[in-house]
N, C-alpha and C positions, 0 to 999 in steps of 0.2 A: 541625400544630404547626410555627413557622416555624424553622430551622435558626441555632441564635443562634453559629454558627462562620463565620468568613471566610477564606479561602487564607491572610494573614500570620498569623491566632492560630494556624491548625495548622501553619507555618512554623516559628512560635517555641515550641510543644509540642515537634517533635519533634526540634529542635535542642539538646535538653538531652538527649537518650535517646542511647546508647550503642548500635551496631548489635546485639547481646546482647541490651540491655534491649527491644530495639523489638519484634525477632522473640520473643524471651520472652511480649509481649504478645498474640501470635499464635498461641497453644495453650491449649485452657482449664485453669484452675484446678482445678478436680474435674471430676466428671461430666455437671456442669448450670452450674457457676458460671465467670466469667473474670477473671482478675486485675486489680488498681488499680495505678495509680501516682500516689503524694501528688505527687511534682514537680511532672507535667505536669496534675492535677487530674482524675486519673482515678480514680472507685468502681470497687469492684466489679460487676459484672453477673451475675443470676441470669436462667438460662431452665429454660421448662419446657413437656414435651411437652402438647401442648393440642389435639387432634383432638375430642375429647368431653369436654373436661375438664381442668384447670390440675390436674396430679398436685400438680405441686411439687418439690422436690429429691430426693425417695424414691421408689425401687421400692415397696415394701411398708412396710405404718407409717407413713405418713406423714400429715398430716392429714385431717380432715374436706373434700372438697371436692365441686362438683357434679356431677351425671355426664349430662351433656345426651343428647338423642337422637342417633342416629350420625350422620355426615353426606349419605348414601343419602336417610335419612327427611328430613332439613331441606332440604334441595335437593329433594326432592319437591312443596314448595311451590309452587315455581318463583316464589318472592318473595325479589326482592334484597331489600325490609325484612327482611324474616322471616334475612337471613343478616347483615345490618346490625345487627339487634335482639342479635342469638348472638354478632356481637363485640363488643360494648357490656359484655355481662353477661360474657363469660369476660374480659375487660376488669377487671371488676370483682372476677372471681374471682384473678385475677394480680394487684393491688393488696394482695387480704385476705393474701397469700400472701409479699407482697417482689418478683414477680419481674417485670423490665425484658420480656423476651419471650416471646411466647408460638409454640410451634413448630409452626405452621400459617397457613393452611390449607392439605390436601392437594390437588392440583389435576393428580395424573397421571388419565387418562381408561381407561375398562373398557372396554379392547382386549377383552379375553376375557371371560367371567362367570367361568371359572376362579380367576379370579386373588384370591387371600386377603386382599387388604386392601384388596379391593373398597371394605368398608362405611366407609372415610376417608376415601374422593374420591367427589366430587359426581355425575358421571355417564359416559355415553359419550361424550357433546357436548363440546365446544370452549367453544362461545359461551356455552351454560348455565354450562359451568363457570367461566369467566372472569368473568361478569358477576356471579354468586353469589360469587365468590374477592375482587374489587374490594370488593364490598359490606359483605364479612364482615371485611375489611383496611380499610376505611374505620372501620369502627364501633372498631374494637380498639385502630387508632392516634386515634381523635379521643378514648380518653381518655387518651393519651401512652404505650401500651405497645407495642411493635413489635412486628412479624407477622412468620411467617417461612414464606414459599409454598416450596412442597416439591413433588415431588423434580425436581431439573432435569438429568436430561430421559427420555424413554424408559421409565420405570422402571415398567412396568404388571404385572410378575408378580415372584413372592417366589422361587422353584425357582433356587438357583443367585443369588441374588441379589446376592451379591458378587463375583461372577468372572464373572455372561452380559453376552456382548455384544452389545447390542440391536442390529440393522441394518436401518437406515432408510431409504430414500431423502429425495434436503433437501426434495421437494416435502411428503411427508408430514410429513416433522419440521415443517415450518413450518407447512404448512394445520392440521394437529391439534395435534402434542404439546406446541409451543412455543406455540402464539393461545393457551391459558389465563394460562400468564406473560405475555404480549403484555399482554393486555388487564389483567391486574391491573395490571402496571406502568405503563401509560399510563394508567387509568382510578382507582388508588391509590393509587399508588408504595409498593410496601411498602418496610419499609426496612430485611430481609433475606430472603435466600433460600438454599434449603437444596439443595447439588451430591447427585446420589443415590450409590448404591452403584456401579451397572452402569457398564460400558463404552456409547458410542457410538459406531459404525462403528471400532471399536478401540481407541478412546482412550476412557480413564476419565473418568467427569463429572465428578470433582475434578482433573484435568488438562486439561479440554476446551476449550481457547483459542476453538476457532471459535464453538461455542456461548455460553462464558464472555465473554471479553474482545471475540469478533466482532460477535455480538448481543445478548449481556443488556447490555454495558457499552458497547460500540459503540452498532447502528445503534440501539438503545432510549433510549442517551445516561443508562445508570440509574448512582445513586450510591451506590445502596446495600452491603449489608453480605454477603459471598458467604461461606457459611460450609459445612462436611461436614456428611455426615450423621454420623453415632456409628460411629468405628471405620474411617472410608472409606478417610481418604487413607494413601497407600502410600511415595510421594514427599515427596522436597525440592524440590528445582530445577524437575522438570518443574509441581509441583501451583502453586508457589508464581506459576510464568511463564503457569500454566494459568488463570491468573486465580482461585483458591483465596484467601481472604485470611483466613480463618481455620479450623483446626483442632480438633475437637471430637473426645470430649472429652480432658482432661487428668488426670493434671498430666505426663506424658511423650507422645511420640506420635512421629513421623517428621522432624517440626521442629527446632527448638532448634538442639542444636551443629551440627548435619546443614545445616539452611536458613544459619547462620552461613557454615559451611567453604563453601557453592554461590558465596555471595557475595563471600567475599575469592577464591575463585578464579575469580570471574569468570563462572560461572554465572547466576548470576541478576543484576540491576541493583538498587543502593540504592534507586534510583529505585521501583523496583518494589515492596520492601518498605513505603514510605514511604506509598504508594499504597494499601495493605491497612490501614497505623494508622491513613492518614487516615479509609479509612471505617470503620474501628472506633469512631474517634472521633464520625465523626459521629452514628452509633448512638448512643451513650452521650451526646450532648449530646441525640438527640430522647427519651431514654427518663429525662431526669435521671439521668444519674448521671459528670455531668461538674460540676465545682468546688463542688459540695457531694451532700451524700447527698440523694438525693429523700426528700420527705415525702409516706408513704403516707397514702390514705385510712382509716379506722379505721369509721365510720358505714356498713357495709354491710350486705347482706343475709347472714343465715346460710343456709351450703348448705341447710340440713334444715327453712328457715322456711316460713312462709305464702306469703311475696314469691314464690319459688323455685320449689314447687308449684305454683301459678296459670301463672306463666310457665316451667316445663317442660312441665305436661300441655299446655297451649293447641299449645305450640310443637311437642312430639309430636303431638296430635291432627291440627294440620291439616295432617300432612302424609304420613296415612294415606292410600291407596290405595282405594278400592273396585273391584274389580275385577271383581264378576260381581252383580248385584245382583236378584230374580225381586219386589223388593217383602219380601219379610223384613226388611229394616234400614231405615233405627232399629229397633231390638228394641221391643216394647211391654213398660213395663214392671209390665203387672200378668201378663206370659207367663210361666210356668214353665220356666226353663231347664236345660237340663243341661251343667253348664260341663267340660269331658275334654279329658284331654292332659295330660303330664308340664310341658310346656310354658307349663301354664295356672300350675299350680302353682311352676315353678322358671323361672320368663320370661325369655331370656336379654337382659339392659339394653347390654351394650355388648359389644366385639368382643376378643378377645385381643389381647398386645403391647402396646408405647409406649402407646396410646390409652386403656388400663383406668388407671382410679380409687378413690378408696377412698372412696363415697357415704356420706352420714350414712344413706340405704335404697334400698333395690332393689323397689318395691314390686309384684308379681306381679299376675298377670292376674286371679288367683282375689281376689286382695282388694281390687283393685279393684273388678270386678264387684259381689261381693256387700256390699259397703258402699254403691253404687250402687241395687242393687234386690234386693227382696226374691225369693224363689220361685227360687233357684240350689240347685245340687246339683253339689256337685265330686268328680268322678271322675278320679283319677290315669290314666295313660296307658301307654303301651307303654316302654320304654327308649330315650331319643334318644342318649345318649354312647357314645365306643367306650373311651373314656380316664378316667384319675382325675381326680379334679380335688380340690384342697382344700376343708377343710370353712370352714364360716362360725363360729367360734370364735376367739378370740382362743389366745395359746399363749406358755410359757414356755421362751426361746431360750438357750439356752447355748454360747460358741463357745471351742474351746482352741487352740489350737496347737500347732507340734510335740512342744515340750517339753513337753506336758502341760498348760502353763499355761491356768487359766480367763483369756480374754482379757475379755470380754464377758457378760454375765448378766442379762437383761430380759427384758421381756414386748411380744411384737409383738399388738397389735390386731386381725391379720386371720393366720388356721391357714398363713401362708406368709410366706417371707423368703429370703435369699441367703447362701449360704457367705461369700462376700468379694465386695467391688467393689475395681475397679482402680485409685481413690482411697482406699482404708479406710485409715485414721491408725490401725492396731495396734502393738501393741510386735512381733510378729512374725507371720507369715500364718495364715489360718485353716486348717486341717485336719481338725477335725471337730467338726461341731454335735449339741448334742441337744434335742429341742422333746419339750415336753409338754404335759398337759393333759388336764384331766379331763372326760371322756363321758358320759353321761347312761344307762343301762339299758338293756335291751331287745334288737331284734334289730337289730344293728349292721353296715354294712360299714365297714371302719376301713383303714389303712392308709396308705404314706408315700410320697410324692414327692420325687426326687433324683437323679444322677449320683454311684457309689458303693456300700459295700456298707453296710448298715443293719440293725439288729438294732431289731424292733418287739416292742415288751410292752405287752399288756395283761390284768391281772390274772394270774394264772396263766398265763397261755399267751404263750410266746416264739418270731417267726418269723426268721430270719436271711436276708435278700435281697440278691441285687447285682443293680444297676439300672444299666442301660451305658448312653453316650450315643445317641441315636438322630438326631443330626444334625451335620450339616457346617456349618452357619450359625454364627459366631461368637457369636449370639444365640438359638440356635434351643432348647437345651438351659435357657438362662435364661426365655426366654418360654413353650413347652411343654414343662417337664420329664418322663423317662417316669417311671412309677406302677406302685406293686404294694398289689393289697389283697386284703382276706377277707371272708368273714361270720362274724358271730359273735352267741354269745348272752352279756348282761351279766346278773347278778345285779339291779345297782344302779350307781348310779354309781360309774366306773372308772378311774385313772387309764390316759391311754394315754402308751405314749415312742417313738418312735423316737431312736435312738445312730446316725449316719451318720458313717462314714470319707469324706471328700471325694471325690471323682474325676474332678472335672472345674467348669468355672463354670457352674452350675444355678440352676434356682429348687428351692427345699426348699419344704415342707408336709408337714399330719397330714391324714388325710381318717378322718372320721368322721360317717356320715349314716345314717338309719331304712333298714334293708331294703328295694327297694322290692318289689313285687309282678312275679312273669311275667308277660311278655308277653301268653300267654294267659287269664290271670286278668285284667289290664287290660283286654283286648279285650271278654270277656263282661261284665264290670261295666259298660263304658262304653255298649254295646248295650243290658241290662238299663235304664239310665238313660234314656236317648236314646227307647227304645220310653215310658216313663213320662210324658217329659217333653211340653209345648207347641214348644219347640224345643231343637235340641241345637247345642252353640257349641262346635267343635273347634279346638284350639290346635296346629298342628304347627309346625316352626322348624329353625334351626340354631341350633350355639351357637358358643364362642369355639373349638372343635376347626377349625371350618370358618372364619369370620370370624377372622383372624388374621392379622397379624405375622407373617414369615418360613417361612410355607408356604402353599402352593395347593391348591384343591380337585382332584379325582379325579373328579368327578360332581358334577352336579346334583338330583341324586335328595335326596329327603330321608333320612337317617339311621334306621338300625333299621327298623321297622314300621310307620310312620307311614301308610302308602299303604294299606297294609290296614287300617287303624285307621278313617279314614278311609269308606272304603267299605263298611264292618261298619255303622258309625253312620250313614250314610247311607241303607242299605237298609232297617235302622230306625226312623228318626226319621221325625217328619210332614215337618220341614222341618232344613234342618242348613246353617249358616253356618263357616264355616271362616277362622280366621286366622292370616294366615303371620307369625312370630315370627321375619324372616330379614332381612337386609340387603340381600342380592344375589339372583339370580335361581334359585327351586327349580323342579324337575321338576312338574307338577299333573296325573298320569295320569286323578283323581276327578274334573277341573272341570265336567264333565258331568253326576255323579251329585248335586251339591250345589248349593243353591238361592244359596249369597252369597259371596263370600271377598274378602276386607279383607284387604290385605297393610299388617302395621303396624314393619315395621325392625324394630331394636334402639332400643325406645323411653325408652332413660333409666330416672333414679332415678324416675320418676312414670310408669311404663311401664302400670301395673295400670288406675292411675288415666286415662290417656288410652286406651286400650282402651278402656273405660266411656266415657268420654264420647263415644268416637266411635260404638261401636256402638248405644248411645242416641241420636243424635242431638244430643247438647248441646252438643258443637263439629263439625261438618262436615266429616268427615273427605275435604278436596280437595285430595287431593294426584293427581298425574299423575306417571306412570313417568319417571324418568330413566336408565333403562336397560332394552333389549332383554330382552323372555322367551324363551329360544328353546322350539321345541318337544318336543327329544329332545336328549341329551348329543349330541355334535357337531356340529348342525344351526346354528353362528352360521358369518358369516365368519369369524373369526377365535376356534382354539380352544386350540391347544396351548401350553403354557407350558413346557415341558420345553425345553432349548436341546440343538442338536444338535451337537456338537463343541465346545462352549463358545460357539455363536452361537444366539439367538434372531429368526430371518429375522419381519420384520412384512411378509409376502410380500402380505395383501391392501392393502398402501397406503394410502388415502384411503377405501378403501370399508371400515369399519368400523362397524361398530353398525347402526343403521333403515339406514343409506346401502349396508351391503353387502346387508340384505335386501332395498332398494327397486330394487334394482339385479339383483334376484336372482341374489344370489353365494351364498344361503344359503338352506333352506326358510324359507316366510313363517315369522315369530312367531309364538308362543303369546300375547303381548303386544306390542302395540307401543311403544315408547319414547315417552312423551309422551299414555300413553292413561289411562284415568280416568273413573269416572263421578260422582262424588260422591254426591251427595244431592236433585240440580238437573236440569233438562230445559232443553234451549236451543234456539232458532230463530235462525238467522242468516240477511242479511239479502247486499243485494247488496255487493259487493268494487271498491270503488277504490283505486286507486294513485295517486298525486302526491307528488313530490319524494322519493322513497323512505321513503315513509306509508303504508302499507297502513291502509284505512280499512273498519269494516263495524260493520251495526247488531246485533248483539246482547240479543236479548228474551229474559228467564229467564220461560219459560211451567209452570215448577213453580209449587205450593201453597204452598210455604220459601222463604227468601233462600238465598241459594246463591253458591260463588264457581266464576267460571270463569276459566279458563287459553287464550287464545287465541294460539294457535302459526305463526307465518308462514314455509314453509320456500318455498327459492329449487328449482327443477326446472329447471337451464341445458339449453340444447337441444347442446351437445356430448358426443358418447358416452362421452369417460371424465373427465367431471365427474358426480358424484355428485349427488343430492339432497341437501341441507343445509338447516337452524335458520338463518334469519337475524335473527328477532326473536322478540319473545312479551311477553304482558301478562297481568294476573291484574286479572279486575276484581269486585266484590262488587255483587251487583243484590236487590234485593224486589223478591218475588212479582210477578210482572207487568209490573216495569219493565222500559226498551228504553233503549238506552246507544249512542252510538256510540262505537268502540272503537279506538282509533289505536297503531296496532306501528310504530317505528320498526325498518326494515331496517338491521343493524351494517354497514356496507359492512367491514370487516373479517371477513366471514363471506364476502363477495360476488366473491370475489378467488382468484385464481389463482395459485401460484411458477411459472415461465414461463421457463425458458432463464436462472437466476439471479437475476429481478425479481417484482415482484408487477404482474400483469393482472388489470382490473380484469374480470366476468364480464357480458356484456348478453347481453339476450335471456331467452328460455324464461318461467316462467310461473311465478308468486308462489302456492303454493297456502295456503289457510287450513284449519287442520286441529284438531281435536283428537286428538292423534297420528294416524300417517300412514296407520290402519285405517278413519278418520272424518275423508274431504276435506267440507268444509263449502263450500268456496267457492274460485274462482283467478280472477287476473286478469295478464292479457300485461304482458313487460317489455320495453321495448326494446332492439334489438340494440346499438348505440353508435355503428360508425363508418359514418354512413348511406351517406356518398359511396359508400365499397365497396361495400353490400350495392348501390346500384344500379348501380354497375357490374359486380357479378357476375350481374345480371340477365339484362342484353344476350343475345341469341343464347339461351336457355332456353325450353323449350316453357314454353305460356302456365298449365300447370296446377303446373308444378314450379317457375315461379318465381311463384306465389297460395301457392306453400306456402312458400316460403323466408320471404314475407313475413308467412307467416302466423303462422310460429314465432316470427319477431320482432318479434311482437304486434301486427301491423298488423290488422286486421278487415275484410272485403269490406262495403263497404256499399252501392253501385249499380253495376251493369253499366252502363256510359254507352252512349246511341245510336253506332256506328258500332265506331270499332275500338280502343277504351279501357276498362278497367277501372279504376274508384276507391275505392282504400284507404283508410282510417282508420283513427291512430291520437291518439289524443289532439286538439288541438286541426289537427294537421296532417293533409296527404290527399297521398295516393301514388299517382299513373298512370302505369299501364302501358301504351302504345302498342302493340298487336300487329297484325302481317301471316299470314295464313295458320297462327295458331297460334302466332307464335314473337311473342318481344319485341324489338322493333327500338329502345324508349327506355323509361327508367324517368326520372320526376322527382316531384319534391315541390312541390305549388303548386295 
């Protein structure tokens, strides 16, 4: 969309604005929305968190919207369409909704597998992630809604996440954390970006000039809109000089009289406030909502239609994983299956935190499947939670206040909701709510989630609890609040209540769900089945306890008993297929004992339904890992997330992810990053290089049409340069066809920080891979500065400079008669004159 503002209109905007009014407009309006100004022709603007889903303006209650797959599983693709496609349609979901931006995409990289909010960023990779980030910012802004890449910068674990101070060195910052913004913003321009929580090397990201104002708005020359995360900034003067230009959310925060007083005393520069309307402004003129109110689209699809189903399973399906496959999958569908696992039946769709949504359905593994195919047998599983969680009932909310007054009196749509937010328009603050709601019979676990003490009833029996906070995160207590429940038995249907005295800013809920079964009752039913069955399809996973907002994992291991669960049904079944219901990277002690495992995310509101189709074979489940398996809890390079004196050291540098294994900093993988096998068999052919084109024929010698992921990483011949991603393509082939296949090399992958510059990287050797456990094919790069390399020749025995030459892709191709050898590379030829062994001249000709 072209920018319909020029320097003199926003001259004469903010010539009418009062320094009060200006910085006024530099704090938000509530918790998602920012103020107008009728003067200068300024709407309102609404945003909303959009990692897997346009929530909208509400925590809880708020409307129907979609709830896409995580962004683990759609970066699995490794199809910039396929991320193109995702901001088109949340695109659309932010239209159906009001709102100008949408707050993504996430684009910090999985330093650790630890880290909790793994399943919103794309992967370990730089260049995947940046080129998938552009993709998904190109589609979201070409229908006028603005994008908002996150988090800038370091921000890779949750532990501490407001007060650790990431510490970097600049070559890493620049080679990894920063190349994802890099590349969005030269290849999208989005046109906001979101400062994180954390410090960098001391300084806050909402204060961080060098990164801020040095490089995103420096050397990148970017105009856009640099906004906090929720609750970030701390400062006036320093955030506002830190290149910060707006404050989220509102309607109070560090700003206002604060950034006023910085400026008449001289602290900050008008100049500088001016600078932050402008680009406020210009936001608001590319998102409409500058001199008239934008006219939303009204003709769209609804979350819960046909439209939406087709294009989420599809978009789930292909970008499952297969990951161990003996000929079991495609299931046949006249096999008798045994479908087990808690899992199967309660799938978990998306991850805790900002990212959750309130889907028109969640549709589970079990009904998927068996709306799929006939001959299913579903057997619940062993326990995967350690925490409560709300139940799926709607519930009647009550809120008073000190005085007693009923403030508030409705009905939230989903068993959860918030004491108070820090924009709530009451007559005075909330202090205790009461949620009810009637239960259904039987044998019941019931019980309430809060910070506070609570008094629960149901039917005759009354329990009194107090429930203390369990975290230090300003957020941590509103996105996992802690839980207390029981069992019970109901006559009939029951009203249940919790009565909660406040104690702190939480998320509230009722939980009320069927009994489930012991552990060891699950184990022998699912065995029992498993022996019966043609085959048995085990579902284990994480859920949002682990994928989450504001806390990190403890282990990789699966949760509960799943690993026994597992290998019970295995020693059972004829044959047993396993799928990991997880975002991020789990433990798989069984891989051995079990014939198939299909690693399928958090696959959205159609998660049941793309299951089915993958495991049938009806969409091709090709996806390829975007991040490292390791083999055992500690085994990556880089593990810990805990900061130590308030610092989080990134001690392995540059060698992070496949690059510290290939490098071995780490035991090999249990997977490798980029590995996959889908459905398809492949032959590849030989490997040229020209003009930075990596070229090679590619024959799908499967019975299917099949898609494949052809991956070109750079292997420089300097010891502490890493292996890296320089390109990658995804091509779709029939049965038997042969394709030549062309990878453009990102020469921003190929580059080096060097003494404060970027150098450019020659030499070493171009390998083709389908991740880095399956080289398929390499071919020599040239070193660069030829002159040197033959002058470093001279004087070198005759076999150690055949190898300098060799690294630098040169090829030996004739010994010449007397006292010459002749290299080749490419169209050129390199001799080496030698006496007695040594080399007395190198030239080219």
């Amino acid at each position: 969309m072209d920018d319909p503002l020029n320097a003199r209109d926003l001259d004469e905007r903010l010539a009418r604005l009062s320094l009060e009014r200006k910085v006024r407009l530099l704090t938000g309006a509530t918790m998602f929305t920012l103020r107008g100004d009728e003067e200068i022709g300024l709407e309102p603007m609404a945003f909303s968190d959009g990692p897997t889903g346009v929530r909208g303006l509400d925590f809880t209650g708020g409307p129907l919207t979609c709830l896409f797959p995580n962004a683990t599983l759609l970066a699995s693709s490794w199809r910039t369409e396929t991320a193109e496609e995702v901001g088109r349609l949340l695109a659309e979901e932010a239209e159906r909704q009001s709102i100008h931006v949408v707050l993504g995409p996430t684009v910090n990289l999985h330093r650790t597998p630890l880290g909790g909010r793994l399943f919103e960023a794309y992967s370990e990779d730089p260049l995947l992630t940046g080129h998938l980030a552009a993709a998904y910012v190109s589609g979201l802004q070409s229908q006028g809604i603005g994008a908002c890449v996150k988090h800038l910068v370091a921000n890779e674990a949750e532990t501490d996440r407001h007060g650790v101070d990431s510490v970097v060195d600049e070559r890493t910052l620049r080679e990894l954390y920063l190349l994802p913004f890099e590349i969005a913003v030269d290849d999208a321009d989005p046109w906001s970006v979101m400062a994180a929580y954390n410090k960098v090397n001391g300084i806050a990201a909402t204060e961080q000039g060098p990164v801020n104002n040095g490089i995103l708005k420096g050397e990148w020359g970017w105009l856009g809109l640099l906004m906090s995360d929720w609750f970030a900034t701390q400062t006036a003067a320093p955030a506002a000089n830190g290149g910060l230009d707006l404050v989220m959310p509102g309607p109070t925060g560090p700003w206002g009289p604060a950034l006023v007083a910085a400026v008449e005393a001289g602290e900050v520069e008008e100049a500088v406030i001016d600078d932050h309307l402008r680009r406020l402004l210009l936001l608001a003129s590319r998102v409409g909502a500058l001199n008239a109110p934008r006219a939303w689209r009204t003709d769209l699809p609804e979350p819960g239609g046909a439209v939406r189903r087709e294009q989420l399973t599809r978009l789930a399906a292909e970008g499952m994983t297969v990951l161990a496959n003996d000929g079991s999958l495609p299931l046949a569908r006249g096999a008798s299956v045994a479908l087990i696992g808690r899992p199967a039946l309660e799938t978990t769709c998306m991850g805790g935190g900002s990212a959750s949504v309130r889907a028109p359905h969640q549709v589970s593994i079990a009904d998927g499947l068996t709306e799929a195919m006939d001959g299913v047998t579903v057997v619940d599983g062993v326990a995967v939670r350690a925490r409560v969680r709300a139940g799926q009932f709607s519930m009647r909310v009550r809120m008073y206040g000190e005085s007693g007054a009923l403030l508030s009196d409705h009905v939230s749509e989903e068993a959860r909701t918030v004491g108070f937010m820090p924009d709530q328009e009451l007559a005075e603050p909330v202090t205790r709510v009461v949620m009810s709601a009637t239960v259904p019979g039987g044998a019941r676990r019931i019980g309430v989630l809060a910070v506070g003490r609570a008094t629960v009833t149901v039917g005759e029996a009354s329990y009194d609890v107090t429930l203390e906070s369990e975290s230090d995160d300003i957020g941590g207590d509103f996105l996992r609040p802690p839980g207390w429940q029981t069992d019970v038995v109901l006559d009939g249907p029951t009203e249940l209540v919790a009565d909660v005295t406040l104690g702190g800013w939480a998320g509230l809920g009722l939980v009320a769900e069927p009994t489930p079964p012991t552990d060891d009752d699950a184990i022998a039913a699912a065995v029992a089945a498993a022996s019966a069955a043609d085959i048995a399809v085990v579902v284990v996973g994480l859920t949002e306890e682990q994928e989450t907002e504001a806390f990190d994992k403890s282990t990789l291991a699966l949760p509960g008993r799943q690993d026994e669960l597992v290998s019970a049904v295995a020693a059972a079944a004829r044959r047993t297929v396993v799928v990991v219901n997880a975002a991020t990277p789990v433990l798989m002690p069984w891989a051995s004992e079990v014939d198939a495992i299909l690693w399928a995310g958090l696959p959205g509101q159609e998660g049941g339904h793309a299951v089915a189709a993958a495991l049938l074979g009806d969409i091709e489940p090709a996806g390829r890992l975007v991040t490292s398996f390791p083999a055992a809890d500690g085994a990556s390079p880089a593990w810990g997330v805990a900061p130590t004196a308030g610092k989080l050291a990134y001690e392995e540098g540059v060698f992070v992810g496949y690059r510290g294994y290939a490098a071995k900093r780490a035991p090999a993988p249990a997977y490798w990053f980029g590995q996959g096998l889908g459905y398809g068999d492949w032959e590849y052919g030989e490997v040229t290089l020209a003009d930075s084109v990596v070229s090679v024929d590619l024959t799908n010698v499967s019975a299917r049409a099949s898609r494949e992921v052809v991956q070109v990483y750079l292997q420089p011949t300097e010891d502490d340069q890493p292996i890296r991603l320089v390109g990658f393509s995804t091509v779709s082939l029939a049965p038997g066809e042969t394709r030549s296949v062309e990878v453009a090399c990102d020469p921003r992958a190929s580059r080096t920080w060097d003494d404060g510059a970027w150098r450019p990287l020659t030499g070493g050797r171009l390998l083709v891979a389908r991740g880095l456990g399956d080289i398929r094919g390499e071919v020599p790069v040239p070193t660069g500065d030829l002159e040197a390399i033959l002058a470093e020749l001279v004087g070198r025995p005759l076999d150690e400079a055949s190898q300098v030459v060799t690294d630098a892709g040169w090829q030996v191709r004739t010994f010449a008669p007397g006292s010459m050898l002749t290299m080749d590379y490419r169209e050129d030829r390199m001799n080496l004159e030698h006496e007695d062994g040594t080399v007395t001249r190198a030239f080219v000709g």
